[in-house]
PyMOL Python script that loads the backbone (N, CA, C, O; Angstrom):
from pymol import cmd

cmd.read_pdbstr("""\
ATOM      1  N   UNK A   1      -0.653  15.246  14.203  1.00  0.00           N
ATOM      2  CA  UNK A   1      -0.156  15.337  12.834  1.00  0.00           C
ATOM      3  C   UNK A   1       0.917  14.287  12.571  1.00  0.00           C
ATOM      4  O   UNK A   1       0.588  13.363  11.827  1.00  0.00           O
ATOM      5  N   UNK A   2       2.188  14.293  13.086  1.00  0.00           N
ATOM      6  CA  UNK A   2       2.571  12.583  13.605  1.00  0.00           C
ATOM      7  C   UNK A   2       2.239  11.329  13.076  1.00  0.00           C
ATOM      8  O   UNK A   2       2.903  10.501  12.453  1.00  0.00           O
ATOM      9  N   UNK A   3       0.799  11.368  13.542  1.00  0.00           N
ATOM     10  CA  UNK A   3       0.236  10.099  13.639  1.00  0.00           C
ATOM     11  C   UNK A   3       0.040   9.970  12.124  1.00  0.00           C
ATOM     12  O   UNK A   3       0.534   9.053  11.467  1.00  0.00           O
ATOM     13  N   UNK A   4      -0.614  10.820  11.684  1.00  0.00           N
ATOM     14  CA  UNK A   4      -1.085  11.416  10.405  1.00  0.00           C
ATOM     15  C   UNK A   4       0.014  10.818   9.517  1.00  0.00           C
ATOM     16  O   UNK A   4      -0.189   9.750   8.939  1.00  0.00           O
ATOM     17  N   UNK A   5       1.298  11.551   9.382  1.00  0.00           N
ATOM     18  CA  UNK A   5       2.349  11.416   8.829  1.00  0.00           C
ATOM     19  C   UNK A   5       2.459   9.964   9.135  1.00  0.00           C
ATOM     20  O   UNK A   5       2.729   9.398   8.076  1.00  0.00           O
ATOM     21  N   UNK A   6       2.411   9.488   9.679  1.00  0.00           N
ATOM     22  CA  UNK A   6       2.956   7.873   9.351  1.00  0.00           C
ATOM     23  C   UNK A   6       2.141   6.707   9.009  1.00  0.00           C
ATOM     24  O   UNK A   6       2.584   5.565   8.896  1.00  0.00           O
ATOM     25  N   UNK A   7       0.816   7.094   8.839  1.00  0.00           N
ATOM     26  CA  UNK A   7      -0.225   6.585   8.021  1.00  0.00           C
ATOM     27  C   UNK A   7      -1.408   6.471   8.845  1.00  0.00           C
ATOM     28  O   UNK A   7      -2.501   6.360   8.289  1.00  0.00           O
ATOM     29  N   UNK A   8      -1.312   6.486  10.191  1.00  0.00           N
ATOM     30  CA  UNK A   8      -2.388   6.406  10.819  1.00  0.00           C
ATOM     31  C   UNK A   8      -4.033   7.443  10.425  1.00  0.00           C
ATOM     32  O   UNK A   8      -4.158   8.642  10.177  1.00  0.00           O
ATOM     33  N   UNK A   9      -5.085   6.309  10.522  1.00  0.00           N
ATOM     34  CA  UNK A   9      -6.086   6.597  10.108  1.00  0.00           C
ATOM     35  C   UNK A   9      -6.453   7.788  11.156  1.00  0.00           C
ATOM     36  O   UNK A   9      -5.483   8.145  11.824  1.00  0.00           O
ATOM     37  N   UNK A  10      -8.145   8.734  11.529  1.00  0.00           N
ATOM     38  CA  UNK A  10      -8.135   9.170  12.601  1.00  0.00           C
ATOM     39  C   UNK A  10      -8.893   8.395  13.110  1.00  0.00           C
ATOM     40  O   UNK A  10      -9.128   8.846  14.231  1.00  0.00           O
ATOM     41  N   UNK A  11      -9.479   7.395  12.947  1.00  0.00           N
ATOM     42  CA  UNK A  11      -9.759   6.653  13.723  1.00  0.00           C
ATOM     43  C   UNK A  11      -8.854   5.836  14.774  1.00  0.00           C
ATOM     44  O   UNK A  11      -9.074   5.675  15.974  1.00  0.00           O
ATOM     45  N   UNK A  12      -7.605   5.285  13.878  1.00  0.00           N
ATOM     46  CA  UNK A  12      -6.959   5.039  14.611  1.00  0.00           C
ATOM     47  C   UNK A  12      -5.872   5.856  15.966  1.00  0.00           C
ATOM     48  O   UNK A  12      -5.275   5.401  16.941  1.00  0.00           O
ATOM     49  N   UNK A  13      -6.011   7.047  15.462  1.00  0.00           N
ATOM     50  CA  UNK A  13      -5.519   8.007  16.182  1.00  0.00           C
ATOM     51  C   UNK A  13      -6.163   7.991  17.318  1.00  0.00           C
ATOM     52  O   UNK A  13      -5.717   7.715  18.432  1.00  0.00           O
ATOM     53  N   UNK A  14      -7.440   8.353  16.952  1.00  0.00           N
ATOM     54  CA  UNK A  14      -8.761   8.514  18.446  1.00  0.00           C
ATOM     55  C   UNK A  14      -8.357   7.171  19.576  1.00  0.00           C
ATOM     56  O   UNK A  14      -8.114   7.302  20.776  1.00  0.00           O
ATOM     57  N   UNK A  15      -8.376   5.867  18.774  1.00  0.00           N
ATOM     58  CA  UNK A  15      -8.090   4.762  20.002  1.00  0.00           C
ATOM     59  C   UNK A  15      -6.599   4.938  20.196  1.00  0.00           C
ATOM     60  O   UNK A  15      -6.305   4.086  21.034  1.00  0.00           O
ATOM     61  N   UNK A  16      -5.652   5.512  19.902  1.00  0.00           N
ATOM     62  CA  UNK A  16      -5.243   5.411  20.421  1.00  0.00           C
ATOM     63  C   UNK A  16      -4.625   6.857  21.593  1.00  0.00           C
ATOM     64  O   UNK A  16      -3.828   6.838  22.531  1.00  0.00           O
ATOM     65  N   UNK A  17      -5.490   8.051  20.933  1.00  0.00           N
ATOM     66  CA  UNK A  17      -5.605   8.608  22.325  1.00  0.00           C
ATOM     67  C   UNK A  17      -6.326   8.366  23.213  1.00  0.00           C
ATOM     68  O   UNK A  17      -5.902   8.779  24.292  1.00  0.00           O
ATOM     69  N   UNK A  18      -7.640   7.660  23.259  1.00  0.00           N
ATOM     70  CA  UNK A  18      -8.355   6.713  24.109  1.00  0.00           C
ATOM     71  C   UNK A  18      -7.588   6.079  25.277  1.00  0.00           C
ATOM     72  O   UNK A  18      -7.917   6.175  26.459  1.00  0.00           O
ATOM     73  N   UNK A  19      -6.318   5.290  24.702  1.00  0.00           N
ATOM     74  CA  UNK A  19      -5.125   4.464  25.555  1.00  0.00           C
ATOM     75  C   UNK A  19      -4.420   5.389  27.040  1.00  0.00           C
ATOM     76  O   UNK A  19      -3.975   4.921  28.088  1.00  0.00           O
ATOM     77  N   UNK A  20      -4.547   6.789  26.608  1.00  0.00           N
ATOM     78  CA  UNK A  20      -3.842   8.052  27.395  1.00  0.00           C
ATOM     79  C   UNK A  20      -4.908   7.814  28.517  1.00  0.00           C
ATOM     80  O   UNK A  20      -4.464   7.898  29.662  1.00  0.00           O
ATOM     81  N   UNK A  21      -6.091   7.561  28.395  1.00  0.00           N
ATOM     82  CA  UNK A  21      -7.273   7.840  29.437  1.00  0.00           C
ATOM     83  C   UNK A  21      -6.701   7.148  30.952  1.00  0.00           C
ATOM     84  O   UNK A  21      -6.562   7.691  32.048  1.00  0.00           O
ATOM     85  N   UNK A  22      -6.485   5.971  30.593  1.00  0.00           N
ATOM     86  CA  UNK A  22      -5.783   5.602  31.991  1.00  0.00           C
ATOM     87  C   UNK A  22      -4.388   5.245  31.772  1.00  0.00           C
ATOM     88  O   UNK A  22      -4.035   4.180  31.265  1.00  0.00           O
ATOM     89  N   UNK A  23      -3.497   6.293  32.224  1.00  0.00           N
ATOM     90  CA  UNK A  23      -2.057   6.691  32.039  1.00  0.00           C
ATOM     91  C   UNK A  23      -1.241   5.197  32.920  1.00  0.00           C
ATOM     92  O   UNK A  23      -0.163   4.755  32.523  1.00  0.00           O
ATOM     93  N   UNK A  24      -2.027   4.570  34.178  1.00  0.00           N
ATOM     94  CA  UNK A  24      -1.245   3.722  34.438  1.00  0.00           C
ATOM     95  C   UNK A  24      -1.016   2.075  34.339  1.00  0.00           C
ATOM     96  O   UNK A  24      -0.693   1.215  35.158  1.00  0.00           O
ATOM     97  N   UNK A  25      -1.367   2.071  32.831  1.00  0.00           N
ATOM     98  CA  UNK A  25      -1.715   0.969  32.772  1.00  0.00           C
ATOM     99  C   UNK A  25      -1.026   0.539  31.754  1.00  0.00           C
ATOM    100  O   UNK A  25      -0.847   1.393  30.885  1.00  0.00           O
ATOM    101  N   UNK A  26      -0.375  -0.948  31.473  1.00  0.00           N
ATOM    102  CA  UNK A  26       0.502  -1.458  30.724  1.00  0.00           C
ATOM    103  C   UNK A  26       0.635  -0.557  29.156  1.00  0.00           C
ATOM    104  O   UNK A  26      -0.391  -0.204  28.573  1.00  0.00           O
ATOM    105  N   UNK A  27       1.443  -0.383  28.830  1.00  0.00           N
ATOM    106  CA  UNK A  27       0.905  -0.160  26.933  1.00  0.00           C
ATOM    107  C   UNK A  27       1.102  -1.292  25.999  1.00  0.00           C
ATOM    108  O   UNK A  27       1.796  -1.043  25.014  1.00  0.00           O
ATOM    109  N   UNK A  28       0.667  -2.377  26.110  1.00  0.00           N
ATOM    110  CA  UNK A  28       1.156  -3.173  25.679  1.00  0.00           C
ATOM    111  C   UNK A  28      -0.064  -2.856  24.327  1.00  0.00           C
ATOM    112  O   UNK A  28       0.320  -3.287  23.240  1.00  0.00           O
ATOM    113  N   UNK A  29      -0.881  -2.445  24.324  1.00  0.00           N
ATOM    114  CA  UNK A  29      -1.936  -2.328  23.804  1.00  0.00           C
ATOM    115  C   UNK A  29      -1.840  -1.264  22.193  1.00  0.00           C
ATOM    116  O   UNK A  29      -2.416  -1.315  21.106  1.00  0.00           O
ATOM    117  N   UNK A  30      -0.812  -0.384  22.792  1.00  0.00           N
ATOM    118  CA  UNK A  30       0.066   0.686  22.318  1.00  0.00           C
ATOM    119  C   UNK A  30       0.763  -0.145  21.347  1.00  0.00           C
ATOM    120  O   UNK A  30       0.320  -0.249  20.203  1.00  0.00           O
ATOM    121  N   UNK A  31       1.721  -0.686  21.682  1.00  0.00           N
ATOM    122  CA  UNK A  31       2.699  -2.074  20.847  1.00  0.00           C
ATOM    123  C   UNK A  31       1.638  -2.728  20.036  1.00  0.00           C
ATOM    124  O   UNK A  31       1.532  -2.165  18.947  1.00  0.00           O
ATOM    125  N   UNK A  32       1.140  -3.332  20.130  1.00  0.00           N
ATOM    126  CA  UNK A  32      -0.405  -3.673  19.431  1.00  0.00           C
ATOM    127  C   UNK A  32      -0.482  -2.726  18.379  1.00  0.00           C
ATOM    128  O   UNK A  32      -0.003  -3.151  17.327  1.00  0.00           O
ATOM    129  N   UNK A  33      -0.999  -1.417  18.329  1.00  0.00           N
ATOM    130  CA  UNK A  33      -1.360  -1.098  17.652  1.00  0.00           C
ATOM    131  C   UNK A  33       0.023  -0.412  16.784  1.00  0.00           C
ATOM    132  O   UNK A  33      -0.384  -0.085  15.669  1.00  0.00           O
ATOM    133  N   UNK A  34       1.128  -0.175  16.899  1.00  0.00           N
ATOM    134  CA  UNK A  34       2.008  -0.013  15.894  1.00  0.00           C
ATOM    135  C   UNK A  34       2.401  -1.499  15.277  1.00  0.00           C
ATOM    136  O   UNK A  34       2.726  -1.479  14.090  1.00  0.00           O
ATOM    137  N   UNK A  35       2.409  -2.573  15.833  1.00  0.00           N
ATOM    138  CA  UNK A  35       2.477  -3.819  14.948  1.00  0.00           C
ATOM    139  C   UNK A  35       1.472  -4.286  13.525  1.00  0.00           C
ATOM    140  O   UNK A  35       1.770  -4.923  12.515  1.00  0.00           O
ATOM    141  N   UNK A  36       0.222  -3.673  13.958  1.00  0.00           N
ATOM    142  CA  UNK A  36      -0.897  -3.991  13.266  1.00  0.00           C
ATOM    143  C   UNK A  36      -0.117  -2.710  11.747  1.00  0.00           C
ATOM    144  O   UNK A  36       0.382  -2.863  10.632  1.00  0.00           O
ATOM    145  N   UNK A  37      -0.453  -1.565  12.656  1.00  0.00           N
ATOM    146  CA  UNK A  37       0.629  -0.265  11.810  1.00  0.00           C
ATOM    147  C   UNK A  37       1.629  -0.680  10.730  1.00  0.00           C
ATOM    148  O   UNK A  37       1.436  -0.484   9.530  1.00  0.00           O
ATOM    149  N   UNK A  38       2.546  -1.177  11.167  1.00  0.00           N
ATOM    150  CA  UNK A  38       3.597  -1.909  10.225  1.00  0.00           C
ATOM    151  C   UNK A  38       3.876  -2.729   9.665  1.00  0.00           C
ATOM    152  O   UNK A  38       4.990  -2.848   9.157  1.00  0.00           O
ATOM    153  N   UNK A  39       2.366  -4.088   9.521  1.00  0.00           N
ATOM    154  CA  UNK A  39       2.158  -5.284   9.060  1.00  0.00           C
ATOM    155  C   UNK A  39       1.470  -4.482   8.105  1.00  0.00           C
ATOM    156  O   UNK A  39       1.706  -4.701   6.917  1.00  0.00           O
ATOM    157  N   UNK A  40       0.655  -3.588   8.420  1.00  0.00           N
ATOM    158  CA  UNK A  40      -0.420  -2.909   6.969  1.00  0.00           C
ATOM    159  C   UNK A  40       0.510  -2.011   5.961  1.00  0.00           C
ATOM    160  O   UNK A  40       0.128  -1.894   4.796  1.00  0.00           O
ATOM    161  N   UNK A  41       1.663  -1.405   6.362  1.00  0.00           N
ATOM    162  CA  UNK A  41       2.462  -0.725   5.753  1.00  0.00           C
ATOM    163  C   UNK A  41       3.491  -2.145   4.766  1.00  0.00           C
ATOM    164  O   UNK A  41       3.814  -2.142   3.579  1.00  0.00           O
ATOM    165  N   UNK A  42       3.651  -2.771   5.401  1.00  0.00           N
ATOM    166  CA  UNK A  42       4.491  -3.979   4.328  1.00  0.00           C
ATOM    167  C   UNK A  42       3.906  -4.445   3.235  1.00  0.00           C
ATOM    168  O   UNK A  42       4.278  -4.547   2.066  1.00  0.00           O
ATOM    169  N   UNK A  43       2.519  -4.823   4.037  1.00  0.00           N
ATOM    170  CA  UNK A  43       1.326  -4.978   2.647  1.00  0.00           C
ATOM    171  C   UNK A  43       1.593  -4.587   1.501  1.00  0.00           C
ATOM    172  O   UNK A  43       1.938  -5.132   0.452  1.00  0.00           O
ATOM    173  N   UNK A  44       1.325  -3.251   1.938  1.00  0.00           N
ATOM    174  CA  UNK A  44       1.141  -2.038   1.352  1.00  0.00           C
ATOM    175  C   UNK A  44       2.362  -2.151   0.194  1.00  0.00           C
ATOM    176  O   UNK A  44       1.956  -2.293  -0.959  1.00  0.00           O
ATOM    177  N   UNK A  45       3.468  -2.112   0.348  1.00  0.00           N
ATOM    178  CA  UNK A  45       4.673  -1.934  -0.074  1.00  0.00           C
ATOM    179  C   UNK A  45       4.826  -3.119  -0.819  1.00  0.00           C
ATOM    180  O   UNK A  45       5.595  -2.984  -1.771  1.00  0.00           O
ATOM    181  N   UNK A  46       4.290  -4.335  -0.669  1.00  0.00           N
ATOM    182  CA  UNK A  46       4.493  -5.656  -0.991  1.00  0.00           C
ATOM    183  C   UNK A  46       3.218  -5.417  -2.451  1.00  0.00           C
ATOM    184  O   UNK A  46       3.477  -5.835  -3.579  1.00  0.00           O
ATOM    185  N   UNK A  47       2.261  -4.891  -2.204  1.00  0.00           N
ATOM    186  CA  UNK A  47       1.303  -4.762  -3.473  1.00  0.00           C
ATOM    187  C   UNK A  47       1.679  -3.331  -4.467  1.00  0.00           C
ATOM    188  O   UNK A  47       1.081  -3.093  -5.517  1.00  0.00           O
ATOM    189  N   UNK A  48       2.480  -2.699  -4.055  1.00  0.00           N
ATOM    190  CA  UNK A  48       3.386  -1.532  -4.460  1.00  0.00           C
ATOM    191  C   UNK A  48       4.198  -2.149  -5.605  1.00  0.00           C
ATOM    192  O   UNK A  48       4.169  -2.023  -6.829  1.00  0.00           O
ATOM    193  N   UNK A  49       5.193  -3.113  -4.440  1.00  0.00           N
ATOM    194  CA  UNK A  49       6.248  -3.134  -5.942  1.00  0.00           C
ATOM    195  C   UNK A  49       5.806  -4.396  -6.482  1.00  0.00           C
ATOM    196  O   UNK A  49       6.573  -4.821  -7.346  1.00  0.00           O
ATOM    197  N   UNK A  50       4.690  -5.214  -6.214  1.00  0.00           N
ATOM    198  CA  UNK A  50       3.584  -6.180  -7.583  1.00  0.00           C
ATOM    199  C   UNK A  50       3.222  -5.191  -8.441  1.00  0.00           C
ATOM    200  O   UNK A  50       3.711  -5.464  -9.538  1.00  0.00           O
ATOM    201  N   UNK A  51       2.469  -3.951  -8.492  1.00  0.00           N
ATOM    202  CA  UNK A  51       2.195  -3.076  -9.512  1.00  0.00           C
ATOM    203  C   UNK A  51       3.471  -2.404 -10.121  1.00  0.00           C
ATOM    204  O   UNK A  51       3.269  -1.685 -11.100  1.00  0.00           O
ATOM    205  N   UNK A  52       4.810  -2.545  -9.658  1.00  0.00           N
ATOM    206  CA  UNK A  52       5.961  -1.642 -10.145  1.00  0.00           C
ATOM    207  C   UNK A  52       6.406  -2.813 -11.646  1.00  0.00           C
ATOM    208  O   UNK A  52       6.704  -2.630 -12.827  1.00  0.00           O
ATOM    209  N   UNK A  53       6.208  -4.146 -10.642  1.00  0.00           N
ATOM    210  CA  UNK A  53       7.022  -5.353 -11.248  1.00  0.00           C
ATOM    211  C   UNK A  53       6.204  -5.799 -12.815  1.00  0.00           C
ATOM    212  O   UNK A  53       6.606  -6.461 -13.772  1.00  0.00           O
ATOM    213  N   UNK A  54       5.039  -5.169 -12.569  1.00  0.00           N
ATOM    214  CA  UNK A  54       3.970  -5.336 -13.549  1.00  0.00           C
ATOM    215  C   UNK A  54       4.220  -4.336 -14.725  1.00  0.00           C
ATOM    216  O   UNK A  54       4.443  -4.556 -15.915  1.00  0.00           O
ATOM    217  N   UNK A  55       4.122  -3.277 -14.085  1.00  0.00           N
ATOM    218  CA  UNK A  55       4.377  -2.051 -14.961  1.00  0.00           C
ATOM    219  C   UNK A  55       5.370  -2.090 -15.930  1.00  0.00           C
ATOM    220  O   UNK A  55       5.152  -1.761 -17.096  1.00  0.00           O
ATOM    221  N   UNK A  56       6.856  -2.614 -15.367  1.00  0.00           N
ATOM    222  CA  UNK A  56       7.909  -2.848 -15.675  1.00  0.00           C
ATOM    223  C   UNK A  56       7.938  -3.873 -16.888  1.00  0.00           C
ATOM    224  O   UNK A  56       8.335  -3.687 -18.039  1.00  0.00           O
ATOM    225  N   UNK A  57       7.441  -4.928 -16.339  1.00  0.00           N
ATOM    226  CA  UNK A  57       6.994  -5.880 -17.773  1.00  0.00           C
ATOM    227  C   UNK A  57       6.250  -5.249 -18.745  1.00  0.00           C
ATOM    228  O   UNK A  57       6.723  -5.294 -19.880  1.00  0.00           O
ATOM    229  N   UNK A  58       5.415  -4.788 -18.619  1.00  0.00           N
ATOM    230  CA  UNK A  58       4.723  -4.191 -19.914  1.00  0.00           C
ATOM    231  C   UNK A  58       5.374  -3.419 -20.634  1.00  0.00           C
ATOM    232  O   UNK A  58       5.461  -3.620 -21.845  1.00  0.00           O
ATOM    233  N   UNK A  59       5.949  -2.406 -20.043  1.00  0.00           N
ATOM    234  CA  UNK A  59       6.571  -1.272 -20.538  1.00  0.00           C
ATOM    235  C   UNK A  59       7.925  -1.805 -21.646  1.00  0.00           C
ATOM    236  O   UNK A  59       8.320  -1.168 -22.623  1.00  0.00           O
ATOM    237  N   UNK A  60       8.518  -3.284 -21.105  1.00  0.00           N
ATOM    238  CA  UNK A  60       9.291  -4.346 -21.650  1.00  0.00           C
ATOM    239  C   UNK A  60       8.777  -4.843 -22.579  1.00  0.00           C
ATOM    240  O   UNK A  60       9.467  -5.340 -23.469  1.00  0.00           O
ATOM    241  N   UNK A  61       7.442  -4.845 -22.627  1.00  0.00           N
ATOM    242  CA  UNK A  61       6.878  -5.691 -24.275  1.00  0.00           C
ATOM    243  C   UNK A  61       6.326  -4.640 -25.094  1.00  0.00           C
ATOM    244  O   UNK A  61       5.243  -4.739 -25.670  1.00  0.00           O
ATOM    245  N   UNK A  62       6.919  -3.848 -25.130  1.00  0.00           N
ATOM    246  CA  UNK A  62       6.471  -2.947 -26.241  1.00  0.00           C
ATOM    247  C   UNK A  62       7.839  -1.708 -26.043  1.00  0.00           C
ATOM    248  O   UNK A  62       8.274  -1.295 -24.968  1.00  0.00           O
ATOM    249  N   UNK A  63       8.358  -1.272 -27.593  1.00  0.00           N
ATOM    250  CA  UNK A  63       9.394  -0.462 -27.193  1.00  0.00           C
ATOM    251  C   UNK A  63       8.477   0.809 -28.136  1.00  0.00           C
ATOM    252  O   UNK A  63       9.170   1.749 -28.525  1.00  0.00           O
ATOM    253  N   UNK A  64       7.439   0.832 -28.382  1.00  0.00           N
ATOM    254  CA  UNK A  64       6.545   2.185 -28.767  1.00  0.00           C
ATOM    255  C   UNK A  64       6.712   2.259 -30.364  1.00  0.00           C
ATOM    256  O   UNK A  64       6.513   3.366 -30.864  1.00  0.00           O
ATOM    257  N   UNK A  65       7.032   1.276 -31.152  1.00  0.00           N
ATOM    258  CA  UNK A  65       7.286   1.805 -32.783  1.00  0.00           C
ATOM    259  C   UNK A  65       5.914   1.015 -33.554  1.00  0.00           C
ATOM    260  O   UNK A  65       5.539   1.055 -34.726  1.00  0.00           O
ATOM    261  N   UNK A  66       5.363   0.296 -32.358  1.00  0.00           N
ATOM    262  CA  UNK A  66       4.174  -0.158 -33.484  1.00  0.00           C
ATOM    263  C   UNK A  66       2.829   1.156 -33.391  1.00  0.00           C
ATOM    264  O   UNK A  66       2.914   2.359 -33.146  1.00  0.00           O
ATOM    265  N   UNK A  67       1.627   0.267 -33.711  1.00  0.00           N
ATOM    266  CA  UNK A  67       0.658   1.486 -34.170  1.00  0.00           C
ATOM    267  C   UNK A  67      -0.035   0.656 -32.764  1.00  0.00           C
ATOM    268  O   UNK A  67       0.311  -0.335 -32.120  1.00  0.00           O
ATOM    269  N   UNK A  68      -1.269   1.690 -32.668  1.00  0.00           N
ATOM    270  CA  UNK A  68      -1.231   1.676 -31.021  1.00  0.00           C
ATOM    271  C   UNK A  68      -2.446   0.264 -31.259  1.00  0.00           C
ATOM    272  O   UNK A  68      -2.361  -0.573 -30.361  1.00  0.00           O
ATOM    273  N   UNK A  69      -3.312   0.019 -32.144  1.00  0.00           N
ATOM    274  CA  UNK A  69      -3.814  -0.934 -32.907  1.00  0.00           C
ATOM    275  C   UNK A  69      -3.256  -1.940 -32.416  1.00  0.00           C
ATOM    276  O   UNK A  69      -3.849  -2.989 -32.170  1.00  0.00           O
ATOM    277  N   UNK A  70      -1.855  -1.700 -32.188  1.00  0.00           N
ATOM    278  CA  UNK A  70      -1.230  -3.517 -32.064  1.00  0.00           C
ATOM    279  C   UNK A  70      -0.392  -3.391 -30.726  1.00  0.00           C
ATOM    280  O   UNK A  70       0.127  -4.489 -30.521  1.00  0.00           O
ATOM    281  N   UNK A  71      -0.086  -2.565 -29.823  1.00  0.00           N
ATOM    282  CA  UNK A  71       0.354  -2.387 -28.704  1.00  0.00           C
ATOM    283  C   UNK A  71      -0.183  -3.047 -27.881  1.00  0.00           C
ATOM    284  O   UNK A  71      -1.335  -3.084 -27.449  1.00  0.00           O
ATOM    285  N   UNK A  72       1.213  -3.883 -27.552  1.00  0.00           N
ATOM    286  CA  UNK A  72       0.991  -5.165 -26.318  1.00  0.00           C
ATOM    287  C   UNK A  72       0.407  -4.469 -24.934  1.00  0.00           C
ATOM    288  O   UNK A  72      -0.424  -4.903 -24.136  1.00  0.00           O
ATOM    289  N   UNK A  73       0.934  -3.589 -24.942  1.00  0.00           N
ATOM    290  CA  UNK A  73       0.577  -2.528 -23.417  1.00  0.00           C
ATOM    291  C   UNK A  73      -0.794  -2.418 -23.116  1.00  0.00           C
ATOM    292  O   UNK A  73      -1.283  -2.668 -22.015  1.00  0.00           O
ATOM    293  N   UNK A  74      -1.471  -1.999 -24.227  1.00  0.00           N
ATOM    294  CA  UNK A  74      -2.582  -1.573 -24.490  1.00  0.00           C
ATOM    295  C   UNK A  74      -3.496  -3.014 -24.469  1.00  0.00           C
ATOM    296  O   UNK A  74      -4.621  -3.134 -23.983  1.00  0.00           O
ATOM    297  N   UNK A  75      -3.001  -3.660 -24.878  1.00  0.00           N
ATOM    298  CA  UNK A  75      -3.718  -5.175 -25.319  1.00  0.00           C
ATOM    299  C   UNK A  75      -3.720  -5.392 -23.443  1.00  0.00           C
ATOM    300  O   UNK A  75      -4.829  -5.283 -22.921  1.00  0.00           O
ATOM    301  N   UNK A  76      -2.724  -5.633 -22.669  1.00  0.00           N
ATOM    302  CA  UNK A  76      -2.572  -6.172 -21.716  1.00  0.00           C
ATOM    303  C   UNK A  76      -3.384  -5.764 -20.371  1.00  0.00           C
ATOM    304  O   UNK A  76      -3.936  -6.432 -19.496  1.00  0.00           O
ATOM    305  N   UNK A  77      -3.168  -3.999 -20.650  1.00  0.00           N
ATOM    306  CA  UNK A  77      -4.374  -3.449 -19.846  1.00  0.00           C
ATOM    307  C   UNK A  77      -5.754  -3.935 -20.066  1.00  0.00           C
ATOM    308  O   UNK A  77      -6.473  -3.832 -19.072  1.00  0.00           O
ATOM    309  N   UNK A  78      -6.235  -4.380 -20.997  1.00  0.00           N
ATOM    310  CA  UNK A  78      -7.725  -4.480 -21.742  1.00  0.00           C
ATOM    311  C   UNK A  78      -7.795  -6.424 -21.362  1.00  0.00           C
ATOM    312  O   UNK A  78      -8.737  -7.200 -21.518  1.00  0.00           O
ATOM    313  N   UNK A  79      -6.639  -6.633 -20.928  1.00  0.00           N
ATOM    314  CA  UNK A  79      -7.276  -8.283 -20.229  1.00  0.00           C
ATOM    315  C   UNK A  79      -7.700  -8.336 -19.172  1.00  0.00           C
ATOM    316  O   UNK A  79      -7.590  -7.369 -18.418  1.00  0.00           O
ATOM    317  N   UNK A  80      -8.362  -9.568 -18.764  1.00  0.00           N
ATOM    318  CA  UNK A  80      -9.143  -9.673 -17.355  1.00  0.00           C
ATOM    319  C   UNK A  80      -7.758 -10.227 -16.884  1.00  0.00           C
ATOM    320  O   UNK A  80      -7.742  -9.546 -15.859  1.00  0.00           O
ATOM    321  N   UNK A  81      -7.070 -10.635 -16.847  1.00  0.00           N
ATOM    322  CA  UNK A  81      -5.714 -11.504 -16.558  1.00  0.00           C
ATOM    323  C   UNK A  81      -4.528 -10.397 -16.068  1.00  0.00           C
ATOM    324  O   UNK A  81      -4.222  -9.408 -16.734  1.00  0.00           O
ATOM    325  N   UNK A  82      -3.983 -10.730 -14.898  1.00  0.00           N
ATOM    326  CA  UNK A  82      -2.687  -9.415 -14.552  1.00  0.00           C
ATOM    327  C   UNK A  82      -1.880 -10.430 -15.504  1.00  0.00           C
ATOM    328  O   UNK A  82      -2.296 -11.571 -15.703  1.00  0.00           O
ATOM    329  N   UNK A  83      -0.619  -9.899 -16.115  1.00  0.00           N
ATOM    330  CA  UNK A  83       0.732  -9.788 -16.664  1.00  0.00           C
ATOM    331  C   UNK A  83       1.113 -10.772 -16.235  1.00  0.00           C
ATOM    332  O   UNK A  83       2.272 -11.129 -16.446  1.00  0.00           O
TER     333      UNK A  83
END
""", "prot")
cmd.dss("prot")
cmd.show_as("cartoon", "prot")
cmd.util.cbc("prot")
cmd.orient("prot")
């Protein structure tokens, strides 16, 4: 559950209880797989606050008093083009 909680897939879980099978052997493999772990979590966080930074602008070009007919928000969602 752990594993779970910190984003791990169960796939990724399985290899890496797989790693337990032979207990005496380097873990470097282990390190490996929380690096991969925390390069996908930055991503993650890095395309997070692109959609926050986005949001934020839009929500900035429109303060809600026009008719929704003419709402930049609305216009902006409906482009092929991000913000």
């Amino acid at each position: 559950k752990r594993s779970q909680t910190l984003g791990f897939t169960l796939t990724e879980i399985k290899e890496l209880l797989a790693l337990k099978v032979t207990p005496n052997q380097p873990c470097i493999d282990v390190v490996h797989q929380i690096d991969a772990k925390a390069r996908e979590v930055k991503a993650k966080i890095a395309h997070l606050q692109a959609i926050h930074r986005t949001l934020h602008k839009m929500k900035a070009s429109c303060e809600g008093h026009c008719a929704v007919s003419e709402c930049p928000i609305l216009e902006s969602l409906d482009s092929e083009h991000p913000s």
